[in-house]
C-alpha positions in Angstrom: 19.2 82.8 6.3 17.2 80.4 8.5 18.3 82.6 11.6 17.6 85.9 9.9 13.8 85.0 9.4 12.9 82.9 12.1 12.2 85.9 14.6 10.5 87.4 11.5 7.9 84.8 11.7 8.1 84.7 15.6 6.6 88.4 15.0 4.4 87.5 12.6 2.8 84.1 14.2 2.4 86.9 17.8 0.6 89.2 15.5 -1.3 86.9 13.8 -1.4 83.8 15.8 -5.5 83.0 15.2 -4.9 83.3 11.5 -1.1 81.2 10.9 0.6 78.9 12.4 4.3 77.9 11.4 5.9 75.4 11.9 9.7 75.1 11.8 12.2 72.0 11.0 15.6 71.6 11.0 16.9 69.9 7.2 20.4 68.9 9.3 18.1 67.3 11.6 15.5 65.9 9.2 17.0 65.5 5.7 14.4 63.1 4.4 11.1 65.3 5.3 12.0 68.0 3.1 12.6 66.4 -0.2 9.1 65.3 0.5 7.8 68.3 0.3 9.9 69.4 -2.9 11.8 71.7 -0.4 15.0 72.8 -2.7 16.2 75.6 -1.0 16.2 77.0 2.5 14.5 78.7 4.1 11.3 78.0 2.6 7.7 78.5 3.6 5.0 76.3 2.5 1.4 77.4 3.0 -1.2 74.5 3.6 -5.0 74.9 3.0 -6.9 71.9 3.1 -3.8 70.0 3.4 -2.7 70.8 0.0 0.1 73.8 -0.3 -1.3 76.9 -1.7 1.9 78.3 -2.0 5.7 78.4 -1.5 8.2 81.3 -0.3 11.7 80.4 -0.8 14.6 82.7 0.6 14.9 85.2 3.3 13.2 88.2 3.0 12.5 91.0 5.4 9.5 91.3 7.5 7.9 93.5 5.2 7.9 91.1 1.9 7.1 87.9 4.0 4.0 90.3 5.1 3.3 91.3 1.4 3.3 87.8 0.3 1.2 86.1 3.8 -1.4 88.7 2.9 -4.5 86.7 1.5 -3.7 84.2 4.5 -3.8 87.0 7.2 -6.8 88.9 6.4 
């Protein structure tokens, strides 16, 4: 699922690069950083404002629905 919407977000980030940034990070790679973040399933998007997260998108879901849901954060 990871694969599926990382060139989702590759779009979006190109589209929308002065309004979003993501960052991604491998769990495999980095299994202690996620728990931190009360990541319990992958792939999930956090949102940060003001360092705080403002919210949380858990699963892949097509371009469209990832769009739907960044909305307040890309206008």
């Amino acid at each position: 699922p990871c694969r599926q919407v990382a060139p989702i977000l590759d779009e979006i980030a190109g589209a929308h690069g002065d309004k979003i940034t993501f960052f991604k990070m491998n769990v495999d790679e980095n299994p202690v950083t996620p728990s931190s973040y009360r990541v319990t399933g992958i792939p999930t998007i956090n949102v940060y404002q003001g360092g705080e997260v403002v919210k949380s998108i858990v699963g892949a879901k097509p371009k469209a629905a990832l769009l739907n849901e960044l909305a307040d954060y890309l206008a």
